[in-house]
N, C-alpha and C positions, 0 to 999 in steps of 0.2 A: 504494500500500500504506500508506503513510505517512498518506493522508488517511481511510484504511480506520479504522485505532485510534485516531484522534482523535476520529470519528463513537463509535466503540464507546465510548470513552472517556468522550466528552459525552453520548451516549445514558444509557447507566449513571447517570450524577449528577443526568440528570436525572429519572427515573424515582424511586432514590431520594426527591430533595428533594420530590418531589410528594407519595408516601407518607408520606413522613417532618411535611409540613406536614399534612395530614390526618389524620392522630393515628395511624397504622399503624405498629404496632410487631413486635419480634422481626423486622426484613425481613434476611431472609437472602438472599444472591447468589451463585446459582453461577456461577463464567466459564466460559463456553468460549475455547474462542484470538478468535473474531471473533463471538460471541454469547454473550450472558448469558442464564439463569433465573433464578425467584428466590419467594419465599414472603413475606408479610407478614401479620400480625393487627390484627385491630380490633374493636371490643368482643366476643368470643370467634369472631369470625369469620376466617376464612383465604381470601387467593385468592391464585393464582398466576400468574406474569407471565413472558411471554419475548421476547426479539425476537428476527427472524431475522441470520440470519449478513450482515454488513454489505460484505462484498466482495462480494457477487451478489444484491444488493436495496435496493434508496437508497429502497422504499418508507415508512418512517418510520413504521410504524405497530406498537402492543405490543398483544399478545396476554395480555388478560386476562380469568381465569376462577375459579368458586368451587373450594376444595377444604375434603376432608377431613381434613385433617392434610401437614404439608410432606415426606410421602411420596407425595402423590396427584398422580401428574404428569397424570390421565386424567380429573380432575374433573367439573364441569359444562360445559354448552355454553360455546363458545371464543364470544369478542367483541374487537372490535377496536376501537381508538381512538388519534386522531392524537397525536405524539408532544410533549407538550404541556404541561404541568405542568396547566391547567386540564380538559382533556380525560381524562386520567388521573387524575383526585381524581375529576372527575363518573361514570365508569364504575365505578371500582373502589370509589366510596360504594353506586351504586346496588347494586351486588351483592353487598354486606353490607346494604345497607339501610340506610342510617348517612345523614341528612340532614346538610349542612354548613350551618352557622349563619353 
């Protein structure tokens, strides 16, 4: 259990810090007890991100997708990319469309 919300834990920051380096702002995170959501913008664009619940999935992979507003839990098509800070800039530029220099 213990090593459950350390994974959650380090997942979290690092999902952030990738956002956060790739110029995405307003990122919002909702917790669950053993999984996050969460919303982010970048030049007027939104997607949305989740992982699954970390005691019954060591897959490492976040679920991210375009939305309409950080009320749109049903967006665009869902995409996956390994948990990564480089993996996570490259998806979540592609779909805003936002090249990184």
């Amino acid at each position: 259990m213990k090593e459950s919300i350390q994974a959650y834990s380090k997942q979290k920051s690092l999902v952030k810090k990738a956002l956060n380096q790739s110029g995405y702002e307003s990122i919002k995170i909702s917790n669950g007890f053993y999984y996050f959501s969460g919303f982010a913008t970048k030049d007027g664009n939104i997607i949305y991100f989740s992982i699954s619940d970390v005691r019954h999935s060591n897959d490492d992979k976040l679920l991210i997708r375009t939305a309409k507003d950080y009320r749109d839990f049903t967006g665009g098509s869902n995409n996956l990319c390994e948990l990564n800070i480089e993996d996570i800039q490259t998806l979540a530029n592609r779909l805003t469309k936002t090249v990184v220099a």
